[in-house]
C-alpha positions in Angstrom: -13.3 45.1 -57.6 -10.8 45.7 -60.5 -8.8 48.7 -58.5 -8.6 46.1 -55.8 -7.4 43.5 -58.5 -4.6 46.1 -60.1 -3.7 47.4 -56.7 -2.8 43.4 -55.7 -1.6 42.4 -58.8 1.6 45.6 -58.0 1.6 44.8 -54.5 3.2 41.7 -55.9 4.9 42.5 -58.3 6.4 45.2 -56.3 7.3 42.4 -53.5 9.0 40.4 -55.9 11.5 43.3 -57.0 12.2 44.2 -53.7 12.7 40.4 -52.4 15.4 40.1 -55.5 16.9 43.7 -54.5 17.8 42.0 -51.3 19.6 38.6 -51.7 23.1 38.1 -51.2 25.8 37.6 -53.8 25.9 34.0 -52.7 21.7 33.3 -53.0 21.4 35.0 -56.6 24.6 32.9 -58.3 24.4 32.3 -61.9 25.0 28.6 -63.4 27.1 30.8 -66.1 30.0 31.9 -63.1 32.3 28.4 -63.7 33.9 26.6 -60.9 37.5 27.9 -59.1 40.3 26.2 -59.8 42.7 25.7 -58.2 45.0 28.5 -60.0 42.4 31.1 -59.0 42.9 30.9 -55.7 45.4 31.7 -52.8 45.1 30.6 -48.9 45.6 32.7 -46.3 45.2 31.7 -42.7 44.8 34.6 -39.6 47.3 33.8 -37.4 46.7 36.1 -34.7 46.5 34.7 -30.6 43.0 34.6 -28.7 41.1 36.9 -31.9 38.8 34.5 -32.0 38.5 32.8 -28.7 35.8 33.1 -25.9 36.2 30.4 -22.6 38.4 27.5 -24.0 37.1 27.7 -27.4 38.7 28.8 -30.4 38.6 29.5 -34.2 40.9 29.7 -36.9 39.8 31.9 -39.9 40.9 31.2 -43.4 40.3 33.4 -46.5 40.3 32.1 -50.2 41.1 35.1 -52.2 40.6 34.9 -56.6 43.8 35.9 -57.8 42.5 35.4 -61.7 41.0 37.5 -63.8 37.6 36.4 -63.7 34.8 35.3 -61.3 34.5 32.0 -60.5 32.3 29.8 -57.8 32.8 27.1 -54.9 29.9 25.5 -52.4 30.5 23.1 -50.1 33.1 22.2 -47.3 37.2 22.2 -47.1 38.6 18.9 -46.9 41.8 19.4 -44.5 44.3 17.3 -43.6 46.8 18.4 -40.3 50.2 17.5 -40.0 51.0 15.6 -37.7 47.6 14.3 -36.8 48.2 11.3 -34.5 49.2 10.9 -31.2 49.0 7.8 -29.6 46.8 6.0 -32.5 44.3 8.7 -31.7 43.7 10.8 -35.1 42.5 14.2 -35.3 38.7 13.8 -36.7 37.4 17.0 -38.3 33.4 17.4 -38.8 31.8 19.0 -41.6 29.6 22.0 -40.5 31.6 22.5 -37.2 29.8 25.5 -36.1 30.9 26.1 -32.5 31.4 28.7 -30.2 33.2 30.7 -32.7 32.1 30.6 -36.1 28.7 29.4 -36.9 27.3 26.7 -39.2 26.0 27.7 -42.3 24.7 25.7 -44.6 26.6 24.9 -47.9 25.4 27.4 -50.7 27.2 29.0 -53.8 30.0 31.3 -53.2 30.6 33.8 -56.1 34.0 34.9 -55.9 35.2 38.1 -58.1 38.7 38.8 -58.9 40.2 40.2 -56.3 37.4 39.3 -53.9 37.5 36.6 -50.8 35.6 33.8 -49.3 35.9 32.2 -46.5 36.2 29.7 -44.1 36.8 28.5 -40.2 37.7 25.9 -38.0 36.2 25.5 -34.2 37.8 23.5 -31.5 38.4 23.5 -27.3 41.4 23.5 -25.9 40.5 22.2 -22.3 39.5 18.6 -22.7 42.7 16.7 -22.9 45.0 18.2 -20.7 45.9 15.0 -19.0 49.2 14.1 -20.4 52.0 16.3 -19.7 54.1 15.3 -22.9 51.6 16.7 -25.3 53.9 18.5 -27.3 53.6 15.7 -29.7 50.1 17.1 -30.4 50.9 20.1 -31.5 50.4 20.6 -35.6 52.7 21.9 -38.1 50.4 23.3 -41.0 46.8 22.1 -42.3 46.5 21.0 -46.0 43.2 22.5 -47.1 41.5 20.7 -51.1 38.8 22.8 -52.0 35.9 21.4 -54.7 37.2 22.9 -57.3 37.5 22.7 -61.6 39.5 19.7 -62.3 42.7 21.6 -63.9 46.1 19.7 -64.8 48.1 22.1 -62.0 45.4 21.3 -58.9 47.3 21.1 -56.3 46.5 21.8 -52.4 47.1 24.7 -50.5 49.4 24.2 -47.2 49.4 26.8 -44.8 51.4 26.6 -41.3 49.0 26.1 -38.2 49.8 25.6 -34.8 47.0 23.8 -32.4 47.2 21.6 -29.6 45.1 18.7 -31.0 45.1 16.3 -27.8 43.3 19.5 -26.4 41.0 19.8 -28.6 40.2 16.0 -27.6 41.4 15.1 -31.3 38.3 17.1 -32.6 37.9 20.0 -35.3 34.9 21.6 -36.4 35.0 22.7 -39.7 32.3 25.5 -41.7 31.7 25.9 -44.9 33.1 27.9 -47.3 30.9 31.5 -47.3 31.4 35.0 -49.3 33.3 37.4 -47.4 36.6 38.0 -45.6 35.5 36.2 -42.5 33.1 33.5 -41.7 30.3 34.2 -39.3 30.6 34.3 -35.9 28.4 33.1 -33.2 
């Protein structure tokens, strides 16, 4: 009975190293890693025709990358503004975990970000269900304005990036994930 007792009792502690050599950089954040600013970080968005598109879908990938000198932490979503966003007193409507047919939703969790490392995030939306109106070139955006939750700093400021979409196709509707470790987000 007591070998079967000692054998358990490292059976689980053994389990509970291994479970903790295992999580990602995201599941086993500290509380100590502070908040980004907004001087941490840069913007970046891939540009690149049809990389991530599959039958009238499509995603846009964006990567936060810490320019300081020190790690720092974000969860939760993007708020993004496009420009221009209206076309005939429809608005553009984004969704908060817009998983699609591109990138996936994931839950919201804390991002540890190192210096020099990247995060990301992506957009879903279908280009085929607004195709009605041939002078649609009105619906095509400029750039997306992308405010991250982030340290409240005296220099905050948004990050602009130029994006071109065809938002009457997309039936006035983004998806948008959250913000995950890694260059990419995940895909479908």
């Amino acid at each position: 009975m007591f070998a079967r007792l000692c054998i358990s009792s490292v059976l689980v502690a053994g389990s509970v190293t291994l479970i903790s050599l295992f999580q990602s950089s995201d599941a086993s954040a500290t509380s100590s890693t502070p908040i980004c600013s907004t001087t941490q970080l840069s913007v970046g968005v891939e540009t690149g025709t049809g990389a991530y598109s599959a039958a009238g879908n499509h995603g846009v990938a964006f990567a936060l990358i810490n320019i300081g000198h020190a790690a720092c932490s974000l969860e939760g979503y993007p708020k993004l503004e496009f420009y221009p966003s209206i076309y005939k007193r429809e608005i553009i409507k984004t969704t908060d975990n817009g998983g699609g047919q591109i990138f996936a939703a994931v839950k919201p969790r804390r991002v540890i970000i190192g210096p020099g490392a990247t995060a990301s995030y992506g957009i879903n939306y279908g280009d085929a269900y607004n195709q009605g109106d041939p002078s649609a070139g009105p619906c095509m955006t400029q750039s997306v304005t992308a405010s991250f939750p982030v340290r409240v700093h005296p220099y905050s400021v948004p990050f602009t990036v130029p994006l071109e979409l065809n938002f009457c196709f997309a039936n006035f509707h983004i998806g948008v994930t959250s913000i995950q470790a890694g260059p990419l987000p995940r895909t479908n």
